[in-house]
C-alpha positions as CSV (number, residue, x, y, z in Angstrom):
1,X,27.8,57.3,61.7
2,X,28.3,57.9,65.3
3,X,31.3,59.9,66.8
4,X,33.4,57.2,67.8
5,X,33.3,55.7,64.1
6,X,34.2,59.0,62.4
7,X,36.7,59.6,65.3
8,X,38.3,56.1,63.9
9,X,37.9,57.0,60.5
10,X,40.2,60.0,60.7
11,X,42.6,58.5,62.7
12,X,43.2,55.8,60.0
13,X,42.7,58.5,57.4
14,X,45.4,60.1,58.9
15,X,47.7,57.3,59.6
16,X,47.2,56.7,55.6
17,X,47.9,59.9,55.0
18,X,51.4,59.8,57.4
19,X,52.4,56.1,55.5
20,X,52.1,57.8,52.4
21,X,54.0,60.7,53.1
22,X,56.4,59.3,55.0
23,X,57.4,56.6,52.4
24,X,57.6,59.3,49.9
25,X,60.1,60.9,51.9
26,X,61.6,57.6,52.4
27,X,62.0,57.1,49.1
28,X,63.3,59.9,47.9
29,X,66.4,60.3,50.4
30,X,67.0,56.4,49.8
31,X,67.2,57.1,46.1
32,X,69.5,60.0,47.0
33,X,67.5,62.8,45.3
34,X,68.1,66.8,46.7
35,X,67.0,70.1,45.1
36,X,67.0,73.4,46.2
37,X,65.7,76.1,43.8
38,X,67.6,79.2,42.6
39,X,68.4,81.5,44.0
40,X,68.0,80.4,46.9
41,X,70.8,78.0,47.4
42,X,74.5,78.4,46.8
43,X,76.5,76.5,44.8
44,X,80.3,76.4,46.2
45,X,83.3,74.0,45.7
46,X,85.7,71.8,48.0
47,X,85.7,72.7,51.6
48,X,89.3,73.3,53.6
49,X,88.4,73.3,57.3
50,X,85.1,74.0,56.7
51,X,85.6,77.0,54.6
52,X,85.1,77.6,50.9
53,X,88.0,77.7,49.1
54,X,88.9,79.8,45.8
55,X,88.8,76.0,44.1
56,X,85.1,77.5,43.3
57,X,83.9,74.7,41.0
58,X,79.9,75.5,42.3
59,X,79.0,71.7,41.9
60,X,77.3,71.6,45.2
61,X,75.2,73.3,48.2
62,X,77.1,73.6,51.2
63,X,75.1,72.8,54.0
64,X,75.0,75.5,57.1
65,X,76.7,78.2,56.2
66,X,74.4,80.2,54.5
67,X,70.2,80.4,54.8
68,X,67.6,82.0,53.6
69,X,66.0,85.7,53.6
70,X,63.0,87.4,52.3
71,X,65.0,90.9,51.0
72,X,68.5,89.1,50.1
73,X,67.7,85.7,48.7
74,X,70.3,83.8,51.0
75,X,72.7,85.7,53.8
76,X,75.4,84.2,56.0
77,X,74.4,82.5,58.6
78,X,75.8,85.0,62.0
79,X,78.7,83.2,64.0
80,X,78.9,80.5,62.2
81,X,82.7,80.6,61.3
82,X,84.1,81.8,58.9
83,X,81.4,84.8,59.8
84,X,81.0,86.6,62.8
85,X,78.2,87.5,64.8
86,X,77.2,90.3,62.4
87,X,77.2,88.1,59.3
88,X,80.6,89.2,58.0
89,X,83.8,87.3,57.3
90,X,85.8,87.7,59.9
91,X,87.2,85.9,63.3
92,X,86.7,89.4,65.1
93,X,83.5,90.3,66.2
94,X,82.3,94.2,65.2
95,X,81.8,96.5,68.7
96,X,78.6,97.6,69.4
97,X,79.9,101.4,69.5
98,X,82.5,102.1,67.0
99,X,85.8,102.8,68.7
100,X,86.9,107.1,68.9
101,X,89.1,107.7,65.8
102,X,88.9,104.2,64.1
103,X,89.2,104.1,60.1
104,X,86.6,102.1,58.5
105,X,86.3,100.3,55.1
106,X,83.3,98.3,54.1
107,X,84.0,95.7,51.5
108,X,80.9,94.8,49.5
109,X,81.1,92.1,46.7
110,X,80.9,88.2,45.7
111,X,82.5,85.4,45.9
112,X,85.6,87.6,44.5
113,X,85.7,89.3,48.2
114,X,84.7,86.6,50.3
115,X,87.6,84.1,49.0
116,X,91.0,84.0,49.0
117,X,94.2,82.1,49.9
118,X,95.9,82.5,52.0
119,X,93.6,85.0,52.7
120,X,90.6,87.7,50.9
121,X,91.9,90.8,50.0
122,X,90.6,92.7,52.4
123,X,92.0,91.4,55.0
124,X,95.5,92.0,53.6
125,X,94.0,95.9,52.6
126,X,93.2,96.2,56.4
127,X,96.7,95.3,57.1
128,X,98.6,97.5,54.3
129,X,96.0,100.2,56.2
130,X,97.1,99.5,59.9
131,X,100.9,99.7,58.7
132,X,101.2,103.2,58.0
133,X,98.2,104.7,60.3
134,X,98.7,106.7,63.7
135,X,94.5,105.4,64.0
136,X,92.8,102.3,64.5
137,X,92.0,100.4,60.6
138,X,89.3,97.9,60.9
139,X,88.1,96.6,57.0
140,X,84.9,94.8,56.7
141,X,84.6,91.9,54.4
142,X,81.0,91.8,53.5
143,X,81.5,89.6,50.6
144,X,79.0,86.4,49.9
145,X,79.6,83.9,47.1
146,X,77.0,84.4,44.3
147,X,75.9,88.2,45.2
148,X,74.5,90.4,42.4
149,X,74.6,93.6,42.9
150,X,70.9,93.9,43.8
151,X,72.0,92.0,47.0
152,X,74.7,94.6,47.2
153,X,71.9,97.6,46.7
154,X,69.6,95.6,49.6
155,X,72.5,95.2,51.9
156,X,73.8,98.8,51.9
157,X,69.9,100.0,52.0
158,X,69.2,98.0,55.8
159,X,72.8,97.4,57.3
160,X,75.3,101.2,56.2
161,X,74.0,102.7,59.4
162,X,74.6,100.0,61.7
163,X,78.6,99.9,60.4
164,X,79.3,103.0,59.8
165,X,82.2,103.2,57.4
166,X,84.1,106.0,56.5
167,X,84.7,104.2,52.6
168,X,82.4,101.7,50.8
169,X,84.5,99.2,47.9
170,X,81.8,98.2,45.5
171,X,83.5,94.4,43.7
172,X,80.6,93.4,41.5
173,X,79.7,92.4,38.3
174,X,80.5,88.6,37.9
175,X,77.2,87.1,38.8
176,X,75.3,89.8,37.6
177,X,75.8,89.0,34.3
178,X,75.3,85.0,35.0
179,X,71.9,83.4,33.2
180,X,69.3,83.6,35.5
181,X,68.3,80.0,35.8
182,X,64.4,81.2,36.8
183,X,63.8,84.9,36.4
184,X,65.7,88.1,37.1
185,X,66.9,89.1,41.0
186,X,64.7,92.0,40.7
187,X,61.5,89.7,39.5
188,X,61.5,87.7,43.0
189,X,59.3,89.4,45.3
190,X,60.3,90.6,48.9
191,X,59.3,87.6,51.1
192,X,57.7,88.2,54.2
193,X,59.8,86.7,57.2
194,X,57.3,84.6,58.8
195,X,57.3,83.0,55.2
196,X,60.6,82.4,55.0
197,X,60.7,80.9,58.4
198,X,58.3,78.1,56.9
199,X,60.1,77.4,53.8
200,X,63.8,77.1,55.5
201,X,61.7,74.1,57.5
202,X,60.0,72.7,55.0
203,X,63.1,72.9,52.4
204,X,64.5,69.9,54.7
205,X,62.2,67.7,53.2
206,X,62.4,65.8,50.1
207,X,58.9,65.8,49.1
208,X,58.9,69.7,49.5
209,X,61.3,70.3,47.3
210,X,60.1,67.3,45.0
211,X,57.1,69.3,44.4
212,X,59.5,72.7,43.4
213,X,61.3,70.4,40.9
214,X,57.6,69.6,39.4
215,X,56.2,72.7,39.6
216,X,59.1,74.2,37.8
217,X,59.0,71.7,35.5
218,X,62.3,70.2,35.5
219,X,61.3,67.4,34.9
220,X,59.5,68.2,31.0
221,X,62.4,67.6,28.2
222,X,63.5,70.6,26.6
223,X,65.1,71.1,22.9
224,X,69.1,70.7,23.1
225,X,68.7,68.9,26.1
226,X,71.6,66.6,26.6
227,X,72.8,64.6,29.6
228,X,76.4,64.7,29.0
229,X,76.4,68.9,29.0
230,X,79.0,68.9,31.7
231,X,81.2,66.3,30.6
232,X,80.5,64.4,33.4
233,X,79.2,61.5,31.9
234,X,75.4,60.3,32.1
235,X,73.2,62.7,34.0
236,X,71.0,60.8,36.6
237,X,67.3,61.3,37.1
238,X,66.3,64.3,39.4
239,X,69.6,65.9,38.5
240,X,68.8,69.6,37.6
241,X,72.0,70.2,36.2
242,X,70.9,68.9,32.9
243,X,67.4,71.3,32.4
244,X,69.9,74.8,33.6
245,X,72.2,74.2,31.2
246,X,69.6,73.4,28.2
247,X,67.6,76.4,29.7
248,X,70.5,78.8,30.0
249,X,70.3,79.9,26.1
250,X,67.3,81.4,26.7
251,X,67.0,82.9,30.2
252,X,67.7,86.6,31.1
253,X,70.5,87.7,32.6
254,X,70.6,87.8,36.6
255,X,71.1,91.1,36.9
256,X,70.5,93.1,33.1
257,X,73.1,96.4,32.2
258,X,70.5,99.1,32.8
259,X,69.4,97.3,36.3
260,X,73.3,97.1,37.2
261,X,74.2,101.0,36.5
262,X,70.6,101.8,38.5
263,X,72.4,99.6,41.1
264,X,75.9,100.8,41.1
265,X,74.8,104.4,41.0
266,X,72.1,103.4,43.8
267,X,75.2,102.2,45.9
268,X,77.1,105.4,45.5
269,X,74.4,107.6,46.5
270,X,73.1,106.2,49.3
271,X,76.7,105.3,50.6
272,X,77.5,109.5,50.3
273,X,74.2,110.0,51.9
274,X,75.7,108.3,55.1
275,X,78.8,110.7,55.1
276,X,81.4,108.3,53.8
277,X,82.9,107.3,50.4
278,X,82.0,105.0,48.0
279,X,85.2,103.3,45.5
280,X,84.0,101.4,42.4
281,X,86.0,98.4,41.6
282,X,86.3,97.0,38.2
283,X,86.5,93.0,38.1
284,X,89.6,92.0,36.3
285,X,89.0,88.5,34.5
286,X,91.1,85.9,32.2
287,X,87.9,84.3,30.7
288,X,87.4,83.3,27.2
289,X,84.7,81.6,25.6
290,X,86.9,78.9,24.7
291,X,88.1,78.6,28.2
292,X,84.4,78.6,29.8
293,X,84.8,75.9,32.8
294,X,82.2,73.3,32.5
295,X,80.5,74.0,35.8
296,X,79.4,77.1,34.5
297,X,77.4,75.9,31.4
298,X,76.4,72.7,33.1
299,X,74.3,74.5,36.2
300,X,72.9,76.8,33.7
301,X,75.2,80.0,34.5
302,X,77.1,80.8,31.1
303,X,75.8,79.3,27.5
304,X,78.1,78.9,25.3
305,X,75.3,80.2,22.3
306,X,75.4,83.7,21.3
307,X,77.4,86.9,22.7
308,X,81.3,85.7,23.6
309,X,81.7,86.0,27.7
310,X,84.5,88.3,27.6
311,X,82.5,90.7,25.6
312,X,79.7,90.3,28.0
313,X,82.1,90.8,30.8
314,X,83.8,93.2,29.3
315,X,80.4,95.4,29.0
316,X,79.7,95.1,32.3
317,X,83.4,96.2,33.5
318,X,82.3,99.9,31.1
319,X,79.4,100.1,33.0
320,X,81.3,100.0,36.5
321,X,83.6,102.7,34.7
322,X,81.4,104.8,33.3
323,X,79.5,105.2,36.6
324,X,82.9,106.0,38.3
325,X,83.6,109.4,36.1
326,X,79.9,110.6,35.5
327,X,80.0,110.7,39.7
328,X,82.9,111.3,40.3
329,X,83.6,108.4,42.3
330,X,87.3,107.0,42.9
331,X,88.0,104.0,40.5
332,X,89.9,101.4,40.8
333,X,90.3,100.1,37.7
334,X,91.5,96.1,38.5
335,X,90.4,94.7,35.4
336,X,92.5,97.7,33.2
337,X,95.5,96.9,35.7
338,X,95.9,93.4,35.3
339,X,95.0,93.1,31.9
340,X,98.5,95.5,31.3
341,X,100.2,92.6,33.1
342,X,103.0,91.3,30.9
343,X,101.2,87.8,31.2
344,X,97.7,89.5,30.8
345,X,97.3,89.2,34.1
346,X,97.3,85.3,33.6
347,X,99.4,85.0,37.2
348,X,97.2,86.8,38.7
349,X,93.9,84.9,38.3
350,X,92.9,81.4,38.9
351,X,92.2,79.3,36.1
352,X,88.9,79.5,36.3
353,X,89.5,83.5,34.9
354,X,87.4,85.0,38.1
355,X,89.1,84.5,40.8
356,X,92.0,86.1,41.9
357,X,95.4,84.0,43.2
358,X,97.8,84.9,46.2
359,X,99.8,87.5,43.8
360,X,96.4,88.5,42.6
361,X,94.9,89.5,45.9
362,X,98.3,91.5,46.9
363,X,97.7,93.3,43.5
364,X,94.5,94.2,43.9
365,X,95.1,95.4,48.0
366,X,97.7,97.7,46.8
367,X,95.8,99.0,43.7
368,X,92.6,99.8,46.6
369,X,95.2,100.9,48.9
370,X,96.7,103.5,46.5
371,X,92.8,105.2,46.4
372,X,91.6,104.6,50.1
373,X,94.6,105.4,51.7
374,X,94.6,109.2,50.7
375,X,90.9,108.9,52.3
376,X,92.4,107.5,55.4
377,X,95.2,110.7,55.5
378,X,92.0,113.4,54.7
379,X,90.5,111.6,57.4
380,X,92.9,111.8,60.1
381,X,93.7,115.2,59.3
382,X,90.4,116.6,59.9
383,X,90.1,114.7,63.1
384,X,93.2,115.9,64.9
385,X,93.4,118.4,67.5
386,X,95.2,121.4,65.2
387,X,92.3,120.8,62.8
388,X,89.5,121.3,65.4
389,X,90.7,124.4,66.4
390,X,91.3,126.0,63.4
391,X,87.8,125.6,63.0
């Protein structure tokens, strides 16, 4: 076979190969199918203006505002509104060299810290702040839907320096004790970024993440496995809703109790190691077993089989406390507080039991405020002029 014949050959060979491929892909976005493995996508709810709203119903991945990252899973995508150009939620971008004399909080957490309407709480703790300070208050909201607190741990371990906060709120808890639909956060492996680069292009197409549903076999029945999990009627093919929530009964937890004290207690050392504070927040909730929302069992999150959700909860919530008094870290204990509510701190969560309302978020400022504003006086008082020269 001379040159020009095998020269032919592969050209049609891969022509063949491009028809084939490319009527796969065809295919597959005709016939509507998408997949993106956890936990590496997000799922959010409705959308107001582009921005996730605390209607979290986690039904589906919203495109663009987050991507993906060899040490954290997924991270906000920088300047991409709502987040600024250092990956935090804000409209205000962070300076480069932090102002003489400002007062700075670093709000770590989920979903719980990123939402809110009319707005997070942080953004109303930065205000209670500014209102009764001679200094500059500037509160970060480093809250992203569906962080563990391994993600927490990662975050603070690359990025405290950089901010340099005088106090550190640490909000987690929820998604910790999720199923984990695949394997435990600290099971994934550290991706190399050149990596990751490769699979953020490749996720765009179908048959990519085709062969992730296969080769996770989501496509093999398993016992208990029923269509109508969600109550949303018949499940259609390639929907992995229906394989989470059968799997849910028997996958770990995201995050297990021992690895979520290791965290916390991780958080607080390394966040005194910088020179600042660190506050432990406990995550109030209204959630019953009875009152699971079906989103949560049908993408694999809760199951309804074995331990009850508040006890689960409620186990995690010990955890955050315990850590608080054997460091000696302040506390701010939410979930205590708005359980004492007359209601049971029913006003004061959405009905979903996990996220907090408009009277909920002012609650939960003035309950931080009450801890970090003492800090913010301590603060101030060693920094003025009387206090340096009595030194």
């Amino acid at each position: 076979m001379n040159v020009a014949v095998r020269a032919r050959t592969a050209l049609f060979a891969a022509l063949a190969i491009a028809l084939i491929l490319g009527g796969g892909e065809t295919a597959l976005r005709l016939a509507g199918f998408s997949y993106q493995p956890i936990p590496e996508r997000i799922w959010l709810g409705r959308l107001q203006g582009g921005i996730p709203t605390a209607e979290v119903i986690f039904d589906r991945l919203v495109p663009g505002l987050f991507t993906r990252d060899g040490l954290l899973f997924w991270k906000p995508v920088a300047g991409k509104p709502p987040f600024n150009a250092a990956g935090l939620r804000s409209s205000r971008e962070v300076p480069a060299v932090r102002p003489p004399g400002e007062f700075r909080v670093l709000a770590m957490g989920d979903s719980c810290t990123f939402l809110g309407e009319p707005r997070p709480w942080p953004e109303v703790l930065e205000e209670q702040l500014a209102g009764g300070a001679g200094t500059p208050v500037r509160v970060l909201n480093a809250g992203v839907p569906a962080y563990s607190s391994l993600q927490g741990r990662r975050f603070l371990e690359t990025r405290l320096d950089e901010l340099s906060p005088d106090v550190v709120t640490l909000y987690f808890g929820w998604n910790d004790h999720w199923r984990a639909t695949v394997k435990a956060d600290a099971d994934f492996p550290v991706r190399d970024g050149r990596v990751v680069t490769v699979q953020r292009f490749l996720s765009h197409s179908r048959l990519y993440q085709a062969m992730n549903y296969l080769l996770k076999g989501r496509l093999r029945p398993r016992p208990g496995d029923h269509p109508d999990a969600a109550g949303d009627g018949e499940t259609p093919p390639f929907d992995p809703r229906r394989d989470l929530a059968a799997a849910a009964g028997g996958q770990p937890l995201r995050v297990p109790p021992a690895q979520f004290e290791d965290n916390l207690r991780a958080m607080v050392a390394r966040v005194r190691a910088a020179g600042a504070t660190a506050v432990l927040i406990t995550a109030p909730s209204t959630l019953r077993s009875e009152t699971i929302p079906s989103y949560l069992v049908a993408h694999g999150f809760v199951s309804r089989d074995g331990e009850p959700i508040q006890v689960l909860h409620d186990r995690y919530v010990a955890l955050v406390r315990r850590v608080a008094g054997e460091t000696g870290a302040p506390l701010v204990d939410a979930a205590g507080d708005f359980a004492a509510a007359p209601d049971g701190g029913r006003s004061l969560m959405r009905e979903d039991g996990i996220h907090l309302t408009a009277a909920g978020i002012g609650r939960l400022a003035d309950l931080v405020v009450q801890v970090v504003a003492p800090l913010q006086s301590a603060r101030e008082s060693a920094s003025s002029p009387a206090a340096s020269r009595s030194r």
